[in-house]
C-alpha atoms as an extended CHARMM CRD file, in Angstrom:
* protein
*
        93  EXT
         1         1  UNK       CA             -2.2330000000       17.4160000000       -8.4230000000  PROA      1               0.0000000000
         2         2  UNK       CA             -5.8350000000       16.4630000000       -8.5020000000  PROA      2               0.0000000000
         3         3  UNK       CA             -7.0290000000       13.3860000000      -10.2170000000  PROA      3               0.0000000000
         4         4  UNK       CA            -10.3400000000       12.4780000000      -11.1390000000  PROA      4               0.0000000000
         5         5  UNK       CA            -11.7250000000        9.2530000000       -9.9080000000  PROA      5               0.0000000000
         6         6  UNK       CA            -12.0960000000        6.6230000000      -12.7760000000  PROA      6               0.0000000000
         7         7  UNK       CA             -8.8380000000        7.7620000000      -14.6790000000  PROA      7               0.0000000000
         8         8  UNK       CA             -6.8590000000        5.0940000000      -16.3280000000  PROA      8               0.0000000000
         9         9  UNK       CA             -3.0790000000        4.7190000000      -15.0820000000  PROA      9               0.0000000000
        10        10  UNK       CA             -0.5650000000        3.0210000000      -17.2800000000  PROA      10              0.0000000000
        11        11  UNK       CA              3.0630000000        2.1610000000      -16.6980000000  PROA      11              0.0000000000
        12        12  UNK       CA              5.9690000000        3.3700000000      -18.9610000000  PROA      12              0.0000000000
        13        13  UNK       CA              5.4960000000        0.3640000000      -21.2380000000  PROA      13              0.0000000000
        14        14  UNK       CA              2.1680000000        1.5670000000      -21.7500000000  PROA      14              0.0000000000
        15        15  UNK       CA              0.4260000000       -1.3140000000      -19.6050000000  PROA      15              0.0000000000
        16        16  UNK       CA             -2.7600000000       -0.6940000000      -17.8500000000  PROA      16              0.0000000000
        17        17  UNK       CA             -2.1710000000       -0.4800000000      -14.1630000000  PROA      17              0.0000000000
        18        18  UNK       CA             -5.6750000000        0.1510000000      -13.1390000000  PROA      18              0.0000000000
        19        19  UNK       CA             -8.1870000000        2.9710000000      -12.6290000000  PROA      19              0.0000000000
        20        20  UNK       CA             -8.1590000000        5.4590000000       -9.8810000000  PROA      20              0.0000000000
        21        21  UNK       CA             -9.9200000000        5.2510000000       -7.2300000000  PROA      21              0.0000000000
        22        22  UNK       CA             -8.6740000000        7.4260000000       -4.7960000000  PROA      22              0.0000000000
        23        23  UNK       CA             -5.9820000000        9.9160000000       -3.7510000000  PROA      23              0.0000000000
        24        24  UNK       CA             -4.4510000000        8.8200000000        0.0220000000  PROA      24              0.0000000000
        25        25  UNK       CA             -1.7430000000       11.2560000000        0.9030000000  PROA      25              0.0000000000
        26        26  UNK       CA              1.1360000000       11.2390000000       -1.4600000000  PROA      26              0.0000000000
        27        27  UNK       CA             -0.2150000000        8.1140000000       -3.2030000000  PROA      27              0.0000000000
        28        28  UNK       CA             -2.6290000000        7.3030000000       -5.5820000000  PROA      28              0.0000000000
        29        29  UNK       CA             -4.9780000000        3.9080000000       -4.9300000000  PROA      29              0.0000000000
        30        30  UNK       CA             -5.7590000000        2.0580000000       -8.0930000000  PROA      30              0.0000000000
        31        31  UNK       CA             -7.9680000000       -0.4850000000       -8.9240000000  PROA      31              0.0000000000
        32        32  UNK       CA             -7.3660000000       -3.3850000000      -11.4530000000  PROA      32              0.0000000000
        33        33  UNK       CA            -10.2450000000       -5.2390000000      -13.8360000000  PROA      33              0.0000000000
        34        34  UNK       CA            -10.1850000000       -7.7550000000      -11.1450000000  PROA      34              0.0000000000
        35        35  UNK       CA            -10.4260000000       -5.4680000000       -8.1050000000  PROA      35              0.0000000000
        36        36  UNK       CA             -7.4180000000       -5.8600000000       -7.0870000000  PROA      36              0.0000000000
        37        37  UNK       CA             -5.3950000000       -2.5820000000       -5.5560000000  PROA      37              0.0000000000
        38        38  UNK       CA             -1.8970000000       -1.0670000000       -5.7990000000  PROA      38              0.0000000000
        39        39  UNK       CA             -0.6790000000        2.4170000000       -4.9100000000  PROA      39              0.0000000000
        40        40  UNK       CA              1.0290000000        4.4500000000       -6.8730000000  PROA      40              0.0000000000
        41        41  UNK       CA              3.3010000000        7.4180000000       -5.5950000000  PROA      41              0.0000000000
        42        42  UNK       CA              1.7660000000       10.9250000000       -6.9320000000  PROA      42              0.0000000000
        43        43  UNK       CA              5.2510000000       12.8620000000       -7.5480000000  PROA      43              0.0000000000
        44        44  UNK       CA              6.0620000000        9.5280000000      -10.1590000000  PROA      44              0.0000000000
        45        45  UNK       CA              2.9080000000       10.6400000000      -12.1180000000  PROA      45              0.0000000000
        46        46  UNK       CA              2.6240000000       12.5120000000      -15.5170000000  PROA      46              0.0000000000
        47        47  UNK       CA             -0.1300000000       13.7540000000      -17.3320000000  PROA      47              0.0000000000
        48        48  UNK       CA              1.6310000000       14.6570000000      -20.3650000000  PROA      48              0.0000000000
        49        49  UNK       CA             -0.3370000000       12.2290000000      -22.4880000000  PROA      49              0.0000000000
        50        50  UNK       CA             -2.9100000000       10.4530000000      -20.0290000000  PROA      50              0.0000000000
        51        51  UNK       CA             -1.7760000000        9.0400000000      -16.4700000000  PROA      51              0.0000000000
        52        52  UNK       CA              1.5810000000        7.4120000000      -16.9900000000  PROA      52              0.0000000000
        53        53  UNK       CA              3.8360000000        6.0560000000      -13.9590000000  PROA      53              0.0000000000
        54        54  UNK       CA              7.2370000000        6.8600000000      -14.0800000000  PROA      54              0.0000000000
        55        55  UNK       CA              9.1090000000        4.0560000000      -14.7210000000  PROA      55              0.0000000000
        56        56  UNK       CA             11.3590000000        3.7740000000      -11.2280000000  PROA      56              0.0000000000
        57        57  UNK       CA              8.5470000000        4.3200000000       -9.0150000000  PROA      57              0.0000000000
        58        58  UNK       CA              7.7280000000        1.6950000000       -6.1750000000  PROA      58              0.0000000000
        59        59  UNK       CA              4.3670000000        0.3980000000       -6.8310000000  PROA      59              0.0000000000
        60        60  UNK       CA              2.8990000000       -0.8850000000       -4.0530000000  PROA      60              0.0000000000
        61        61  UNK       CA              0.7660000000       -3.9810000000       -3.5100000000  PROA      61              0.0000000000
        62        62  UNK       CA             -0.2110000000       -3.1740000000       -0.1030000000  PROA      62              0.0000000000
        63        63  UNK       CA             -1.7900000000        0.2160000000        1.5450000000  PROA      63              0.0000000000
        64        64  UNK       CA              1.3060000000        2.3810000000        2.5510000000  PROA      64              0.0000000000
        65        65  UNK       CA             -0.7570000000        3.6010000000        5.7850000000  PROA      65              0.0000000000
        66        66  UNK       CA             -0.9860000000        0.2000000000        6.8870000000  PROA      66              0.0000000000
        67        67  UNK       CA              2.4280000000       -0.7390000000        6.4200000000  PROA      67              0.0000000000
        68        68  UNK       CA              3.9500000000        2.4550000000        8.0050000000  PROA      68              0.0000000000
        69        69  UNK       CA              2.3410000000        1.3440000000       11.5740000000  PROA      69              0.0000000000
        70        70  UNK       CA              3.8920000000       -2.8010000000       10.9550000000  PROA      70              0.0000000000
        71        71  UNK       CA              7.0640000000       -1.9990000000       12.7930000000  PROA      71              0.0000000000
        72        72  UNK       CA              4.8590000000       -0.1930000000       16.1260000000  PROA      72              0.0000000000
        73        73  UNK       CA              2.7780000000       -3.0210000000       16.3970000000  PROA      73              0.0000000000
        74        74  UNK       CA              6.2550000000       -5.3430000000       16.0110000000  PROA      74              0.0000000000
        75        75  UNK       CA              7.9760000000       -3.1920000000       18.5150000000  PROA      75              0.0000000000
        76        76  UNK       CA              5.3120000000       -3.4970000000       21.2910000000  PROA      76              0.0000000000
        77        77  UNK       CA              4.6030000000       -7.2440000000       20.2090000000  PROA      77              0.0000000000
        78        78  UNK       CA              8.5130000000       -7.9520000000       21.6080000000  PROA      78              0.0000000000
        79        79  UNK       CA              7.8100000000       -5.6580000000       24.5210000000  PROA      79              0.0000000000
        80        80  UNK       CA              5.6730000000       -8.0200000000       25.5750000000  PROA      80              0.0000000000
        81        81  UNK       CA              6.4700000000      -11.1420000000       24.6420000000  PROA      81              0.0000000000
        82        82  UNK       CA              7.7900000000      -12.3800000000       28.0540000000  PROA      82              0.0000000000
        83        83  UNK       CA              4.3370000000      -11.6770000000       29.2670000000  PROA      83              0.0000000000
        84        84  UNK       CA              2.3910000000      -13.9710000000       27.0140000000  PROA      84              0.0000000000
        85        85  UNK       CA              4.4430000000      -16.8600000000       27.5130000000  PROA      85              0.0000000000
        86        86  UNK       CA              2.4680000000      -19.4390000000       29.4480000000  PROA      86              0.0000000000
        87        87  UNK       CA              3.1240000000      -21.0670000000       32.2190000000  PROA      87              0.0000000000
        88        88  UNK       CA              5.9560000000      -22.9820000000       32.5400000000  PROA      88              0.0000000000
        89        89  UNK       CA              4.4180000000      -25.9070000000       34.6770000000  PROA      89              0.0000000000
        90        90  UNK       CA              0.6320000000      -26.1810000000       36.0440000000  PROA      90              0.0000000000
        91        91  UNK       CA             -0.1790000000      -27.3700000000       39.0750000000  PROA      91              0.0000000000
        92        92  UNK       CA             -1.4890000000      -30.9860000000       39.4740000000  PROA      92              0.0000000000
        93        93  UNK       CA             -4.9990000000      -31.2080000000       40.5390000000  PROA      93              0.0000000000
């Protein structure tokens, strides 16, 4: 599905979401009057009647390709914890 920039997105109430501002995989980034972003997934959309979210879609407050590399960067932060602790005395001077 290809959607134009600038398109307004509305939930199934019928309540704004935001305007699109891009397309990022299988979601769509929108963009709020206060420029604030959430990301919608594209198979919940329907352009029956202008951009309308289906109503049990996950909107997201936070980029999905961000999130999906959190639990790497967890993983190899416990890996390593042992060698960031500090010392466990220091030697008098």
């Amino acid at each position: 599905m290809m959607i134009e920039k600038g398109r307004e997105v509305h939930d199934a109430q019928g309540h704004l979401l935001g305007r699109v501002e891009a397309e990022e995989g299988d979601h769509i980034k929108l963009s709020d009057e206060h420029g604030k972003h959430v990301w919608v997934p594209v198979d919940k959309l329907s352009d029956s009647n202008g951009l309308t979210v289906d109503q049990e879609a996950e909107i997201l407050n936070s980029d999905p390709a961000i999130d999906s590399d959190l639990g790497k960067v967890d993983e190899a932060m416990e890996e390593s914890f042992p060698a960031s602790d500090p010392p466990s005395f220091t030697p008098e001077r």
